[in-house]
KOLVEX-572807 format. One record per atom (N, C-alpha, C, O): residue in three letters; z, y, x. Coordinates in steps of 0.2 Angstrom, whole numbers, padded with zeros to 4 digits, always signed. Last residue first. Layout:
<rs>
AlaZYX;...
</rs>
This chain:
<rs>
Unk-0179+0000-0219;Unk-0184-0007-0217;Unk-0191-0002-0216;Unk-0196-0005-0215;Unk-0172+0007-0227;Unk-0171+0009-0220;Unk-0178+0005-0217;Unk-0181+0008-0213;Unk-0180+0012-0243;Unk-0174+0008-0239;Unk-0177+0009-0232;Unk-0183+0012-0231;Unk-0193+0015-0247;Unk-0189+0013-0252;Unk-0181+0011-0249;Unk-0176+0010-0253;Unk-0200+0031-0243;Unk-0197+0023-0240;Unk-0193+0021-0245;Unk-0190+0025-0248;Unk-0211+0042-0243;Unk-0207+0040-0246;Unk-0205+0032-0246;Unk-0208+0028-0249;Unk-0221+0057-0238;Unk-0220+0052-0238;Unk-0214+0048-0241;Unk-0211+0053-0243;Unk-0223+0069-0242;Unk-0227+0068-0237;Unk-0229+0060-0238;Unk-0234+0057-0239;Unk-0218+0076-0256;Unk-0216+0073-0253;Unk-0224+0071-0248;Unk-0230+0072-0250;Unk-0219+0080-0271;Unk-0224+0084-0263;Unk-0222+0081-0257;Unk-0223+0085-0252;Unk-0213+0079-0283;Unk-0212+0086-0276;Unk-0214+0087-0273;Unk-0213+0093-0270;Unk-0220+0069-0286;Unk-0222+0073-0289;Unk-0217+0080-0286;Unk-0220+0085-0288;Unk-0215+0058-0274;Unk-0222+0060-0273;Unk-0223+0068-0279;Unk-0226+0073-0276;Unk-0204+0060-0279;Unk-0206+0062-0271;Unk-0211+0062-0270;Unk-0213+0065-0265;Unk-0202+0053-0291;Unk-0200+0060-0289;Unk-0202+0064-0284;Unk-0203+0070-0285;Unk-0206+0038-0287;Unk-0211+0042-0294;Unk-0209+0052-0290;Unk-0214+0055-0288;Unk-0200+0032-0280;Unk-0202+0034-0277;Unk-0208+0040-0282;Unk-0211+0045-0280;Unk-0197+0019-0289;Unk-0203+0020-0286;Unk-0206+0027-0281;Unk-0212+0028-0280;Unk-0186+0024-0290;Unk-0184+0015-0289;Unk-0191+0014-0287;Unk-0192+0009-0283;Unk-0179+0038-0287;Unk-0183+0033-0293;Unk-0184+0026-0286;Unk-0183+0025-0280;Unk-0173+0049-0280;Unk-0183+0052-0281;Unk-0186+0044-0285;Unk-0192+0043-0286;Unk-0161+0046-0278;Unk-0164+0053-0283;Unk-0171+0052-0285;Unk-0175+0053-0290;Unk-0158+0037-0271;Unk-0159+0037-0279;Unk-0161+0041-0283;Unk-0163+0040-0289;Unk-0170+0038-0256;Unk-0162+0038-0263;Unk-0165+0038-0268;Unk-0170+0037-0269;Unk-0183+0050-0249;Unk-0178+0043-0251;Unk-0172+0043-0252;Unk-0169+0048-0250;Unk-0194+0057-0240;Unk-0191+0059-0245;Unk-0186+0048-0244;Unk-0187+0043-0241;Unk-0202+0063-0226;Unk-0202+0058-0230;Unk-0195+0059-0234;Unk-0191+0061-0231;Unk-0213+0077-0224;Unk-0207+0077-0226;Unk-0208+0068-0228;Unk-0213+0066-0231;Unk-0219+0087-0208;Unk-0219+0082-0213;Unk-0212+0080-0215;Unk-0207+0080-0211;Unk-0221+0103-0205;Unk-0217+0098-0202;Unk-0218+0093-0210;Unk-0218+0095-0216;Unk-0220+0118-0205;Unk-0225+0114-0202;Unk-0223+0106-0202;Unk-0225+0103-0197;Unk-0215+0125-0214;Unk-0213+0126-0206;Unk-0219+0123-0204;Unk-0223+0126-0200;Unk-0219+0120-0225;Unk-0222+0129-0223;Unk-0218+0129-0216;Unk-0220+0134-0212;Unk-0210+0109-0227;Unk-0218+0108-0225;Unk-0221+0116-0223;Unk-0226+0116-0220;Unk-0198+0113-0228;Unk-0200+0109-0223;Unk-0206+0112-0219;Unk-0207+0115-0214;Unk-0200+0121-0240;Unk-0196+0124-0235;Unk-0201+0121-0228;Unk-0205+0124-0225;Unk-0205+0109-0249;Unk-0206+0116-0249;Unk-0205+0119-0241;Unk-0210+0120-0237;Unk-0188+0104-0247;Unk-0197+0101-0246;Unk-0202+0103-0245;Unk-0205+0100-0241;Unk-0181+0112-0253;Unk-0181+0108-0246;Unk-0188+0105-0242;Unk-0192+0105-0236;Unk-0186+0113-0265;Unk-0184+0116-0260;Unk-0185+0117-0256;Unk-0187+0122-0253;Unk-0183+0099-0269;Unk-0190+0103-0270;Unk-0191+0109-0265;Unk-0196+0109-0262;Unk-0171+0098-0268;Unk-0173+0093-0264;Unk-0182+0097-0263;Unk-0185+0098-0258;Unk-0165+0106-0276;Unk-0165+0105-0271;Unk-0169+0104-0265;Unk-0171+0107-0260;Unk-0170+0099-0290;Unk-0174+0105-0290;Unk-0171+0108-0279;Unk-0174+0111-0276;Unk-0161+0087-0287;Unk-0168+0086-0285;Unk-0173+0094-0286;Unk-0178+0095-0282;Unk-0151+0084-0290;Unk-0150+0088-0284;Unk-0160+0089-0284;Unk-0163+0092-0280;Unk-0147+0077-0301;Unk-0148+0083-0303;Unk-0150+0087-0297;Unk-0151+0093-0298;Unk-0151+0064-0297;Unk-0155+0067-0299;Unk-0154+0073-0299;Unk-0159+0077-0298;Unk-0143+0060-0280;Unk-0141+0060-0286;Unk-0148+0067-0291;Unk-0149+0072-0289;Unk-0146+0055-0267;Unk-0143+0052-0271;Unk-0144+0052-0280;Unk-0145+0048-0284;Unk-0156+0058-0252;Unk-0153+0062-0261;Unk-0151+0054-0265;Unk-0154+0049-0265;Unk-0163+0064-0239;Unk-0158+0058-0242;Unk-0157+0063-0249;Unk-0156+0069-0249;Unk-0176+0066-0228;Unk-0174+0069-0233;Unk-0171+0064-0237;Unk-0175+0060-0239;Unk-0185+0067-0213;Unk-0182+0063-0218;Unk-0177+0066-0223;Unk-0172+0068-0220;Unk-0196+0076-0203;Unk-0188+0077-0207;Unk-0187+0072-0212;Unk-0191+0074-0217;Unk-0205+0074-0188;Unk-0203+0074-0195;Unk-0197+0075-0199;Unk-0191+0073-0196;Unk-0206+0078-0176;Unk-0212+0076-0179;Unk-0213+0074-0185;Unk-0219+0073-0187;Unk-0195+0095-0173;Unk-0196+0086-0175;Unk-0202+0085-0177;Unk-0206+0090-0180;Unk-0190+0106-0166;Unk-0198+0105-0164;Unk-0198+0097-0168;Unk-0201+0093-0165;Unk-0180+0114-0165;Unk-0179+0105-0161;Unk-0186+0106-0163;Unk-0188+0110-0159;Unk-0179+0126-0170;Unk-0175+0124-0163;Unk-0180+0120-0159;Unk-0183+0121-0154;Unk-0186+0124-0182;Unk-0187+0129-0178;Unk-0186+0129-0172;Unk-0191+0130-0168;Unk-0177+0116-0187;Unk-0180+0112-0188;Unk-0186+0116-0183;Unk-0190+0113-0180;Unk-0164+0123-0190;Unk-0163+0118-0183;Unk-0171+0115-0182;Unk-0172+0111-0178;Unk-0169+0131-0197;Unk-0167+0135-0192;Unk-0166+0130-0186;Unk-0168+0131-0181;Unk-0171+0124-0209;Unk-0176+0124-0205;Unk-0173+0130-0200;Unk-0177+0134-0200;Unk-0159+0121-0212;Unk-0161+0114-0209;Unk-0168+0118-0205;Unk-0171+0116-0200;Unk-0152+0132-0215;Unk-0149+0128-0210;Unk-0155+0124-0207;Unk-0156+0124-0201;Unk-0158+0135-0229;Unk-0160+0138-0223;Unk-0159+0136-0215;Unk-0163+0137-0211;Unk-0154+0122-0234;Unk-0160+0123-0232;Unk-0162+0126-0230;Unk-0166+0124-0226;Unk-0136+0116-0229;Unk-0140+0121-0235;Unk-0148+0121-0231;Unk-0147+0120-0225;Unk-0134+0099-0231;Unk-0137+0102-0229;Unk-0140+0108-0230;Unk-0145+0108-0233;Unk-0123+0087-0238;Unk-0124+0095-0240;Unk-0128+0100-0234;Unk-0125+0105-0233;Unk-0122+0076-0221;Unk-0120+0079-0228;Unk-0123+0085-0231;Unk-0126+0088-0227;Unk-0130+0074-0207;Unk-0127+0074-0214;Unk-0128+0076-0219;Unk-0134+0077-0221;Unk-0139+0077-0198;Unk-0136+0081-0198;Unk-0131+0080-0204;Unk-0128+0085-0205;Unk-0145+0070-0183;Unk-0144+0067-0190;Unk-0138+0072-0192;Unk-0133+0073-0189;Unk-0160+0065-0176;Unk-0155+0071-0176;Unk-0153+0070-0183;Unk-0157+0070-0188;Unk-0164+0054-0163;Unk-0164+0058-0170;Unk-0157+0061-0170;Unk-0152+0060-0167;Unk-0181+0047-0155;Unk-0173+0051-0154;Unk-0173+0055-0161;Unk-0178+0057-0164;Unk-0182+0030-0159;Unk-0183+0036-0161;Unk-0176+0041-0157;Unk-0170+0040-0156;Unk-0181+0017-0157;Unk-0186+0021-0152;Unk-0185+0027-0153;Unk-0185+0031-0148;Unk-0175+0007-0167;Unk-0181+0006-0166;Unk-0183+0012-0161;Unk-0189+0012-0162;Unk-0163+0013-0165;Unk-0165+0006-0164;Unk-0171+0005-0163;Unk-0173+0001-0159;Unk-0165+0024-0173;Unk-0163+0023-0168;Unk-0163+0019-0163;Unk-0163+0021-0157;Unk-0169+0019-0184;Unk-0173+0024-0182;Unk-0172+0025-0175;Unk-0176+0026-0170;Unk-0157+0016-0189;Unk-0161+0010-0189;Unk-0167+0015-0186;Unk-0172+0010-0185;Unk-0147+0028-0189;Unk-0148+0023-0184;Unk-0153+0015-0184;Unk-0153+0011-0179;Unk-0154+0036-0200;Unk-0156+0035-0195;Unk-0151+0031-0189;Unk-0153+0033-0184;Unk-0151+0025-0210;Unk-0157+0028-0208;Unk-0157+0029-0202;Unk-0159+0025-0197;Unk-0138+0025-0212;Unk-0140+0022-0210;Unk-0149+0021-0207;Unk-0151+0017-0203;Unk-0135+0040-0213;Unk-0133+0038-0207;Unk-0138+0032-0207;Unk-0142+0032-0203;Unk-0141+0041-0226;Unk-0145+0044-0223;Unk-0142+0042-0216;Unk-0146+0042-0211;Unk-0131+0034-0233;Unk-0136+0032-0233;Unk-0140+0033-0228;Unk-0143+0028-0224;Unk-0119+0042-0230;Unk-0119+0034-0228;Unk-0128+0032-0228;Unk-0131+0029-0224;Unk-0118+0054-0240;Unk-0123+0053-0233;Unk-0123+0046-0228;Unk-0126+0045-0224;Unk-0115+0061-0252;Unk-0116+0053-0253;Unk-0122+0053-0244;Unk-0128+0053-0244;Unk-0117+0074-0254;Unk-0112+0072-0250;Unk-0115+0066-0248;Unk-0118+0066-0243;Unk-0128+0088-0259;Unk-0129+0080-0260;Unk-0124+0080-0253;Unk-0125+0083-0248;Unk-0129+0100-0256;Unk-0126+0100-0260;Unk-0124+0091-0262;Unk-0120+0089-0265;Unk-0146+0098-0250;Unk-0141+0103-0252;Unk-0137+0102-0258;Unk-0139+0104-0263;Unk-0149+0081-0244;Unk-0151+0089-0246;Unk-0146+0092-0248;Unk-0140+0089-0248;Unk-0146+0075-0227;Unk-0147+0077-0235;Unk-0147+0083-0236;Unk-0146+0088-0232;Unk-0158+0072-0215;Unk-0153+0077-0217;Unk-0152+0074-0225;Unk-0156+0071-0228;Unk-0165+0069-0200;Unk-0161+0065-0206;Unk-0157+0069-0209;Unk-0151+0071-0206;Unk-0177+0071-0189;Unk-0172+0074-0191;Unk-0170+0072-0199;Unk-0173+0075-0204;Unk-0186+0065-0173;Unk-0184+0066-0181;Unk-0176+0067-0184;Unk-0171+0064-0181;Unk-0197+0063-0160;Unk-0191+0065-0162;Unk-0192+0064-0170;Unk-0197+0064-0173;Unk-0202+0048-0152;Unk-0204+0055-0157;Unk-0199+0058-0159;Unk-0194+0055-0157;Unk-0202+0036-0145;Unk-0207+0036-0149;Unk-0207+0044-0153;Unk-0212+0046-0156;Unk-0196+0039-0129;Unk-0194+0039-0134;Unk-0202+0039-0141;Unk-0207+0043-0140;Unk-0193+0026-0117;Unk-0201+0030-0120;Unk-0197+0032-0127;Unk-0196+0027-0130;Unk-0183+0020-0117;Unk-0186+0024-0110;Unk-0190+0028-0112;Unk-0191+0032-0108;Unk-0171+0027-0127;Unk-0176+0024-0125;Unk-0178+0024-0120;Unk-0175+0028-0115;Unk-0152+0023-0126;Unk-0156+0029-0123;Unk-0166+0023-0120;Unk-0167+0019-0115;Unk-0145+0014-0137;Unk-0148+0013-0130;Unk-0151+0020-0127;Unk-0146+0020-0123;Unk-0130+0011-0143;Unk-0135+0013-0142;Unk-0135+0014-0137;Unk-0131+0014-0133;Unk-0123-0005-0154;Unk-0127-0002-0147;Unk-0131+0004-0149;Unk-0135+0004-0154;Unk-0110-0002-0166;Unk-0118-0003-0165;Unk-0120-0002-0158;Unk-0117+0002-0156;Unk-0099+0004-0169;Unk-0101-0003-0165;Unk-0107-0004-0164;Unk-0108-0010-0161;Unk-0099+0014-0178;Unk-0100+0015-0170;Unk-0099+0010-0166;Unk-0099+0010-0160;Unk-0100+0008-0192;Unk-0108+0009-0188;Unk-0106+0009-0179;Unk-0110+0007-0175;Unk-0087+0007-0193;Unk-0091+0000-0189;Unk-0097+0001-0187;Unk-0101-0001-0183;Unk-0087+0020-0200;Unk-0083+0019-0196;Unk-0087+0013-0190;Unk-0090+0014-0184;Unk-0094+0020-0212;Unk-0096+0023-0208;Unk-0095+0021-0202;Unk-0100+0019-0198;Unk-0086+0008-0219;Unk-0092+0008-0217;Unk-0096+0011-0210;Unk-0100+0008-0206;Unk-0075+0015-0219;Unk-0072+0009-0216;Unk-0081+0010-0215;Unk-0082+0013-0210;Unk-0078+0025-0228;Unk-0076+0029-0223;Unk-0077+0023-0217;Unk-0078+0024-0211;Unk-0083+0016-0240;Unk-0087+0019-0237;Unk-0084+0025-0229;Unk-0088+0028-0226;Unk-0067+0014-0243;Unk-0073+0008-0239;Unk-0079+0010-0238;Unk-0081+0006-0234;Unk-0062+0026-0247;Unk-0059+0022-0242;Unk-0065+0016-0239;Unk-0066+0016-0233;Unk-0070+0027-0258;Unk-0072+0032-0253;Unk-0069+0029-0247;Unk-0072+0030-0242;Unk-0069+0018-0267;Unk-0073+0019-0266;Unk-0075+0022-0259;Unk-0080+0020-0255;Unk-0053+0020-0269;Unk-0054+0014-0265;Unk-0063+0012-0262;Unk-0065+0008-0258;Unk-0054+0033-0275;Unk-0052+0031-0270;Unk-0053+0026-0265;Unk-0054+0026-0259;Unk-0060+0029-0286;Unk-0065+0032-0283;Unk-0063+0033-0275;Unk-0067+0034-0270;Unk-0059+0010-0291;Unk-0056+0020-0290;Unk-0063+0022-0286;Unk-0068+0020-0284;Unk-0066-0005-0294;Unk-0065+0001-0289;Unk-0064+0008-0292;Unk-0068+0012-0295;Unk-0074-0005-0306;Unk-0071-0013-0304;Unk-0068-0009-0295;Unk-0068-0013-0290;Unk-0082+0001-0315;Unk-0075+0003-0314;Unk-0070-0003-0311;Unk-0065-0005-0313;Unk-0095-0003-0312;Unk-0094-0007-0314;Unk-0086-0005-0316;Unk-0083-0010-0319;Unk-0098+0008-0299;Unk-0104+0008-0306;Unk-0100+0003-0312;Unk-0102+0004-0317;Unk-0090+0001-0288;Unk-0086+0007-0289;Unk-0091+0009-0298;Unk-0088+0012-0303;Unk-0097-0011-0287;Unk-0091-0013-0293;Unk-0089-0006-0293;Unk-0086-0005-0299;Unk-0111-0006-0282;Unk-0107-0008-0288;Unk-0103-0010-0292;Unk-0103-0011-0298;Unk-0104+0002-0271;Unk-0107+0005-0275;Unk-0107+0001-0283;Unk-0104+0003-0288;Unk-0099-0010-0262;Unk-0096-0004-0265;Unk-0099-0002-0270;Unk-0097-0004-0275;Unk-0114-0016-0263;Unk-0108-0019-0266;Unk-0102-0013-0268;Unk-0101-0012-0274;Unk-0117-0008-0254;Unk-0121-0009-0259;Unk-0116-0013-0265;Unk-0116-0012-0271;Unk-0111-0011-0244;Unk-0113-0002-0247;Unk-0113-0003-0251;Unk-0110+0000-0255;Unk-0113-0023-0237;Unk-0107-0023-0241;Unk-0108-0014-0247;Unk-0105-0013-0252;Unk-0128-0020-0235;Unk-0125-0024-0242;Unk-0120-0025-0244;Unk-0120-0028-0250;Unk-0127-0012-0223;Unk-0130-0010-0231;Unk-0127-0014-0235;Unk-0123-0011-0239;Unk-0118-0021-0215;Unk-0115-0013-0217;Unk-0118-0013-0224;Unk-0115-0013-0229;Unk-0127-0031-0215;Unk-0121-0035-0216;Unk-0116-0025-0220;Unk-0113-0024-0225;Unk-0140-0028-0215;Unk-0141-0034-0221;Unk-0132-0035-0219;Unk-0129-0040-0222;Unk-0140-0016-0209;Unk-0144-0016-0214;Unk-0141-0022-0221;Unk-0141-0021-0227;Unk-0135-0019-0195;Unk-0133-0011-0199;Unk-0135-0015-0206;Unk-0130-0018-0208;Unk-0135-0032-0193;Unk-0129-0029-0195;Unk-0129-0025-0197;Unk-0124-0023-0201;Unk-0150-0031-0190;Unk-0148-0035-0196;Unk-0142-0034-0199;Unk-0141-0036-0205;Unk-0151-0022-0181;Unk-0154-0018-0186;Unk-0150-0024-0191;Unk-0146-0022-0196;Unk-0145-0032-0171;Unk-0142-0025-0172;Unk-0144-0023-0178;Unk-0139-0021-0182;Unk-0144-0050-0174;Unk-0148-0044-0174;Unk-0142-0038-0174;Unk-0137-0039-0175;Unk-0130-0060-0170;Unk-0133-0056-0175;Unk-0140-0051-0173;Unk-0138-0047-0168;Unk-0123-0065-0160;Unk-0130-0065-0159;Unk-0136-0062-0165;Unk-0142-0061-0164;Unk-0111-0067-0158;Unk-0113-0070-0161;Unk-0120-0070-0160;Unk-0123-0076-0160;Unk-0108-0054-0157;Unk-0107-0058-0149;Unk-0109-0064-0154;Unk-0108-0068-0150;Unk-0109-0047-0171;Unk-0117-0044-0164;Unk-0116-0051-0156;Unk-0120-0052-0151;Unk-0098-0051-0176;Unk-0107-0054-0180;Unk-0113-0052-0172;Unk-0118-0055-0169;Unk-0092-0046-0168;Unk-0090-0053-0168;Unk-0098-0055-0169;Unk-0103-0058-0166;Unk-0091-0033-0173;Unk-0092-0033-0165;Unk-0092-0042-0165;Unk-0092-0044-0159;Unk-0091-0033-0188;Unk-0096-0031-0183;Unk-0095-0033-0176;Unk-0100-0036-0174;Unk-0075-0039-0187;Unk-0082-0043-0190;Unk-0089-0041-0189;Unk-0093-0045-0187;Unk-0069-0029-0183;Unk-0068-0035-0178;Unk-0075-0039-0180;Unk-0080-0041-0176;Unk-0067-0019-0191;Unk-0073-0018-0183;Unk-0074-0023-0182;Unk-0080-0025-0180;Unk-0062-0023-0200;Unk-0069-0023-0201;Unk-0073-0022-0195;Unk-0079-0024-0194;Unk-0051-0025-0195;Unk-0054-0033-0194;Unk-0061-0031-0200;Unk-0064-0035-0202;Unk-0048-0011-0195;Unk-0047-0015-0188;Unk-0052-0023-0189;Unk-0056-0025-0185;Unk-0046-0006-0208;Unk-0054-0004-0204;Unk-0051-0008-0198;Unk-0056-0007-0194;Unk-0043-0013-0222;Unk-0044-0015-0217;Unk-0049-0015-0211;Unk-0053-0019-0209;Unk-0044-0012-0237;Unk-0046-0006-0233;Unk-0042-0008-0226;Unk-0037-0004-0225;Unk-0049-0024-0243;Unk-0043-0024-0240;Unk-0041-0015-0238;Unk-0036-0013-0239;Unk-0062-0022-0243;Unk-0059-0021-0251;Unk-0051-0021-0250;Unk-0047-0018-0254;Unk-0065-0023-0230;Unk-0066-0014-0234;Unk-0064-0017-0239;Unk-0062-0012-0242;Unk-0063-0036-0229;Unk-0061-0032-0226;Unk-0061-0024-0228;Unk-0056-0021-0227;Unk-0073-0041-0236;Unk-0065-0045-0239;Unk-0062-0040-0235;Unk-0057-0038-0238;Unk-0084-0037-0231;Unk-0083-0036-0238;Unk-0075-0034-0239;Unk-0072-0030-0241;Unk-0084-0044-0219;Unk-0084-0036-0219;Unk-0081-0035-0224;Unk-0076-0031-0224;Unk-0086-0057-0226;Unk-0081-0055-0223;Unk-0079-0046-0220;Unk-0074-0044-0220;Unk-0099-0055-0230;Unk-0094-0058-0233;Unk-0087-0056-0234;Unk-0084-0055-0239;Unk-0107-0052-0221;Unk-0106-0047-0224;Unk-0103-0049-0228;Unk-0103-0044-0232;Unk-0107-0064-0212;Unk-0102-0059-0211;Unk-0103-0054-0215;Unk-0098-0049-0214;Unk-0114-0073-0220;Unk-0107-0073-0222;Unk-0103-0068-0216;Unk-0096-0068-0216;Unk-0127-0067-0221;Unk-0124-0068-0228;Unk-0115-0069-0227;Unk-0111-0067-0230;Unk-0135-0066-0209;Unk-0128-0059-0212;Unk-0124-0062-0216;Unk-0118-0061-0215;Unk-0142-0078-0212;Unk-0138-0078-0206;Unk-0133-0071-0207;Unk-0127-0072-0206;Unk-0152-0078-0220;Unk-0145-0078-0223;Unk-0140-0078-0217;Unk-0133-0077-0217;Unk-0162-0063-0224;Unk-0157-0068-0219;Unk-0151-0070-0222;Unk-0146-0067-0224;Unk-0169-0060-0236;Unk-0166-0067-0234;Unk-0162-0071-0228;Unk-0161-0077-0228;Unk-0170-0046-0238;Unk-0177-0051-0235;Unk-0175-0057-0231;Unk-0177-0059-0226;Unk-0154-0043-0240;Unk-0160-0041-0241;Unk-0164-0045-0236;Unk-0162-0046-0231;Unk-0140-0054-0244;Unk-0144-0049-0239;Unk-0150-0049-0241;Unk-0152-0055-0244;Unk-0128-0054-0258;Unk-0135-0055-0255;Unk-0138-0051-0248;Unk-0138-0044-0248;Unk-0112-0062-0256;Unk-0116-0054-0255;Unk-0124-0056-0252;Unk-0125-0058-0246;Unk-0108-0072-0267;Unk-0108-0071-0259;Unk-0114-0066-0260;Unk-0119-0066-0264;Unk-0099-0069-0281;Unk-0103-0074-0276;Unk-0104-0071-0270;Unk-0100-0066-0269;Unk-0101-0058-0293;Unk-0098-0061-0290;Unk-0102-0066-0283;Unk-0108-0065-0280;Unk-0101-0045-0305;Unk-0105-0047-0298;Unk-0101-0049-0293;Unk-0098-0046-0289;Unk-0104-0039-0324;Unk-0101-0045-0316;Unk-0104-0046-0311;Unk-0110-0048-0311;Unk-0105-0025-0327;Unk-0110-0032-0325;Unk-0105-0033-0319;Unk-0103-0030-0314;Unk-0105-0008-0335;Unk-0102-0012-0331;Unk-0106-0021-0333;Unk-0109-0023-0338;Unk-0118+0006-0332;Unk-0114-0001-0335;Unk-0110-0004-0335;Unk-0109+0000-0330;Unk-0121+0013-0323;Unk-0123+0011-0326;Unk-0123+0008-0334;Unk-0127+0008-0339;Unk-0115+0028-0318;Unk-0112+0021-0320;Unk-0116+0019-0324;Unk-0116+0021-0330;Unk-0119+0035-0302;Unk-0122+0034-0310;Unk-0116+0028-0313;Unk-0114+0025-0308;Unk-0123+0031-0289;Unk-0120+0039-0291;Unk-0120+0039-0299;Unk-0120+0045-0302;Unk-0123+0019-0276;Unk-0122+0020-0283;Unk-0120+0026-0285;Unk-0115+0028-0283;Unk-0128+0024-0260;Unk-0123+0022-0263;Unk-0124+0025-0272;Unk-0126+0030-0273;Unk-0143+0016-0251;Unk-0138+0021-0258;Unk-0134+0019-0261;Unk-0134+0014-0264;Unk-0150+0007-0253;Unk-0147+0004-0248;Unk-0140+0009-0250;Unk-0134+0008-0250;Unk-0163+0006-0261;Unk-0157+0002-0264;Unk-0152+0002-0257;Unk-0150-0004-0256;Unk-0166+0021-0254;Unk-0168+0018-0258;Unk-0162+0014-0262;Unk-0157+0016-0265;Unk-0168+0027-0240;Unk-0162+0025-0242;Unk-0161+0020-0249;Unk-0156+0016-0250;Unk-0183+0030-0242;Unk-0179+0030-0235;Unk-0173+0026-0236;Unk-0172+0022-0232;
</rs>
C-alpha cells in the first residue's frame, strides 16, 4: 500500500542524493514541481509550498500525479537525507507536517457512484501516517469513499469503527518492523470481523514477504 512512498524509519547508511527528484513511472512532467516543493519544505516554507501545489494542479498537472509523483517524492526525499543524517529529526518532522499540510489542495469530489467504502489505518503504536494519508487520498480520487483514521490505531478501536461503517476493506500502513507482531493482530482482528485486509510499508518488506506470512489478504507496494 505505501511501500516506497513511506517515510524512511531505519538508517541505512548515509549515500549522496543529489539532482533532481525522481518521479515514479516517469512523468517527468512532476519532476520540476517536485523540485520546487522540495526547495520549499527544506526552507520549511509552508506558504510557497501551497503556492507550488496549487500552481502544479492550474498548470494542468494530474491530481493523483501531484499527490504521488510531486508530495510522494519530495516524502521520499525527506526520508532520505533524514536516513543519510543530512536532516534533524526536527527539520524532518517540519517538512513532513508542510507535506501533510498541501495534501488539502488537492480536489475533493463527492463520487457520484461511490465504488466501495474503505478504511486506512496504522497500526498500533505506528505514528509515521503521511503514508497511509497518501493512500487514501489516492483512493479518493479514484471513487472510493474512505475512512482514514491515522496514526497509532489501538485494534480494539479499529474494529469498533470497522462494526460501525460495514468497509469492503481495511488497509493497514506500518512503517516500522518491530510493530509487526501488531500488525498480526490487527489483521487477525480484521479478518474474524469479516473484512479483508490489504497490508503496506516498510514493515511487511520491499516484497511484501511479511503480509503475506501474517495473512494478509492483500498487499500494494505503493499507492499506484
Amino acid at each position: 500500500m505505501t511501500g516506497h512512498l513511506t517515510e524512511h524509519t531505519d538508517r541505512p547508511g548515509r549515500r549522496d542524493v543529489g539532482g533532481r527528484l525522481p518521479a515514479p513511472h516517469g512523468d517527468d512532467a512532476a519532476a520540476p514541481w517536485a523540485d520546487k516543493l522540495w526547495t520549499a519544505v527544506r526552507a520549511a516554507d509552508e506558504y510557497t509550498g501551497l503556492d507550488v501545489v496549487t500552481d502544479a494542479l492550474a498548470a494542468g498537472l494530474d491530481p493523483e500525479s501531484v499527490l504521488l509523483d510531486v508530495i510522494g517524492a519530495v516524502q521520499r526525499k525527506v526520508g532520505t537525507e533524514w536516513a543519510a543524517n543530512r536532516m534533524s529529526v526536527a527539520d524532518e518532522h517540519a517538512a513532513t507536517a508542510i507535506n501533510d499540510r498541501v495534501i488539502a489542495v488537492l480536489p475533493v469530489r463527492r463520487p457520484a457512484d461511490s465504488r466501495g467504502r474503505i478504511t486506512v489505518a496504522c497500526v498500533d503504536q505506528e505514528w509515521h501516517a503521511l503514508p497511509a494519508r497518501l493512500v487514501s487520498e489516492t483512493l479518493r480520487l479514484r471513487g472510493w469513499q474512505v475512512d482514514y483514521l491515522g496514526a497509532q490505531v489501538p485494534t480494539a478501536h479499529l474494529i469498533s469503527h470497522i462494526h460501525r461503517t460495514g468497509p469492503d476493506a481495511v488497509c493497514l500502513s506500518s512503517s516500522l518492523p518491530t510493530r509487526l507482531p501488531l500488525a498480526h493482530s490487527a489483521i487477525t482482528a480484521v479478518q474474524a470481523a469479516g473484512t479483508p485486509v490489504m497490508a503496506g510499508g516498510l514493515a511487511f518488506g520491499a516484497d511484501g514477504r511479511y503480509a503475506r506470512l501474517l495473512g494478509a489478504d492483500a498487499w500494494a507496494p505503493d499507492a499506484r
